[in-house]
C-alpha positions in Angstrom: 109.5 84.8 86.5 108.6 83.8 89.8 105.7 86.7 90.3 104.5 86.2 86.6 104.1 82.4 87.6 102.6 83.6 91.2 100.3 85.7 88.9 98.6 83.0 86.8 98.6 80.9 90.0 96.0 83.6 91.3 94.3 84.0 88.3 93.0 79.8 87.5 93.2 78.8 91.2 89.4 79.8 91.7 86.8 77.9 89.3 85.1 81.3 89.3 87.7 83.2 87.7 88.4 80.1 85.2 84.7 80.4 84.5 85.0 84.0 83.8 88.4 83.4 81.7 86.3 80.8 79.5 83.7 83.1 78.9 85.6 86.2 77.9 87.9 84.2 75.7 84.9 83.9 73.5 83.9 86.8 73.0 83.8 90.2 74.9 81.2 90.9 77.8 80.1 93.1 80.4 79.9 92.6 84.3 75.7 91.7 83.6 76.8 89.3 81.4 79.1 87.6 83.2 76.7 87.6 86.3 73.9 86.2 83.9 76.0 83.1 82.6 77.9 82.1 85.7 75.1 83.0 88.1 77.7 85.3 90.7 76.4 88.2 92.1 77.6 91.4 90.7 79.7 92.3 93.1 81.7 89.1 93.3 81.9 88.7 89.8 83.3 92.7 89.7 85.6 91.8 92.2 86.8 88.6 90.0 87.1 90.9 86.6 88.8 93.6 88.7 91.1 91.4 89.9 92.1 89.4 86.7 92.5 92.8 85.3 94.8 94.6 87.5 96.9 90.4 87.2 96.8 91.7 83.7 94.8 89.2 82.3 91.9 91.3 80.9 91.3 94.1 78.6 88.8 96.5 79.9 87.1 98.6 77.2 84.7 102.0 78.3 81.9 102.5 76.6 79.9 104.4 79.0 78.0 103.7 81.1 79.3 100.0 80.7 82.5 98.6 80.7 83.1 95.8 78.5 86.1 93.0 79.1 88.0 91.1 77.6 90.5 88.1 77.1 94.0 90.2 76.6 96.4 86.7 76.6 94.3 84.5 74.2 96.9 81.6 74.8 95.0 81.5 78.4 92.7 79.8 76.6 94.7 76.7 75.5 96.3 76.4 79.1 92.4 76.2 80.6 91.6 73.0 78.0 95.0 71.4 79.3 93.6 72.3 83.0 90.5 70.6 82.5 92.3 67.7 80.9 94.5 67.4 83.8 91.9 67.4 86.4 89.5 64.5 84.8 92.4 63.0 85.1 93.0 63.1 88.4 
């Protein structure tokens, strides 16, 4: 349990990757896309989908010569919204 918990720690502790966990609990996008609607660089937004991925919070789908992600725990979602709650509140 511990290492599942260090996990998500990993995964929400950078508003980047929270970013990136909102947008691809919408609806499925690309490394562009992501770069487009959070303004990162490509590589740092690659390194952030890389990462969530191999934490095995995304689902990576080839469809060459892209590769399109997605949300793969769609409970993440909820636990962002109570995030968000929690820090106006603090």
């Amino acid at each position: 349990m511990e290492l599942k918990e260090e996990k998500l720690s990993r995964a929400i502790s950078a508003y980047s990757r929270r970013q990136i966990l909102r947008l691809l609990a919408e609806k499925e996008m690309t490394v562009t896309e992501v770069c487009k609607k959070t303004g990162q660089s490509k590589s740092l937004a690659s390194r952030h989908l890389t990462m969530l991925h191999d934490l095995g919070f995304l689902v990576v789908r080839k469809e060459f010569p892209h590769k399109f992600y997605s949300l793969k725990i769609k409970e993440l979602r909820s636990l962002l919204d109570v995030y968000d709650t929690v820090i106006e509140k603090i």
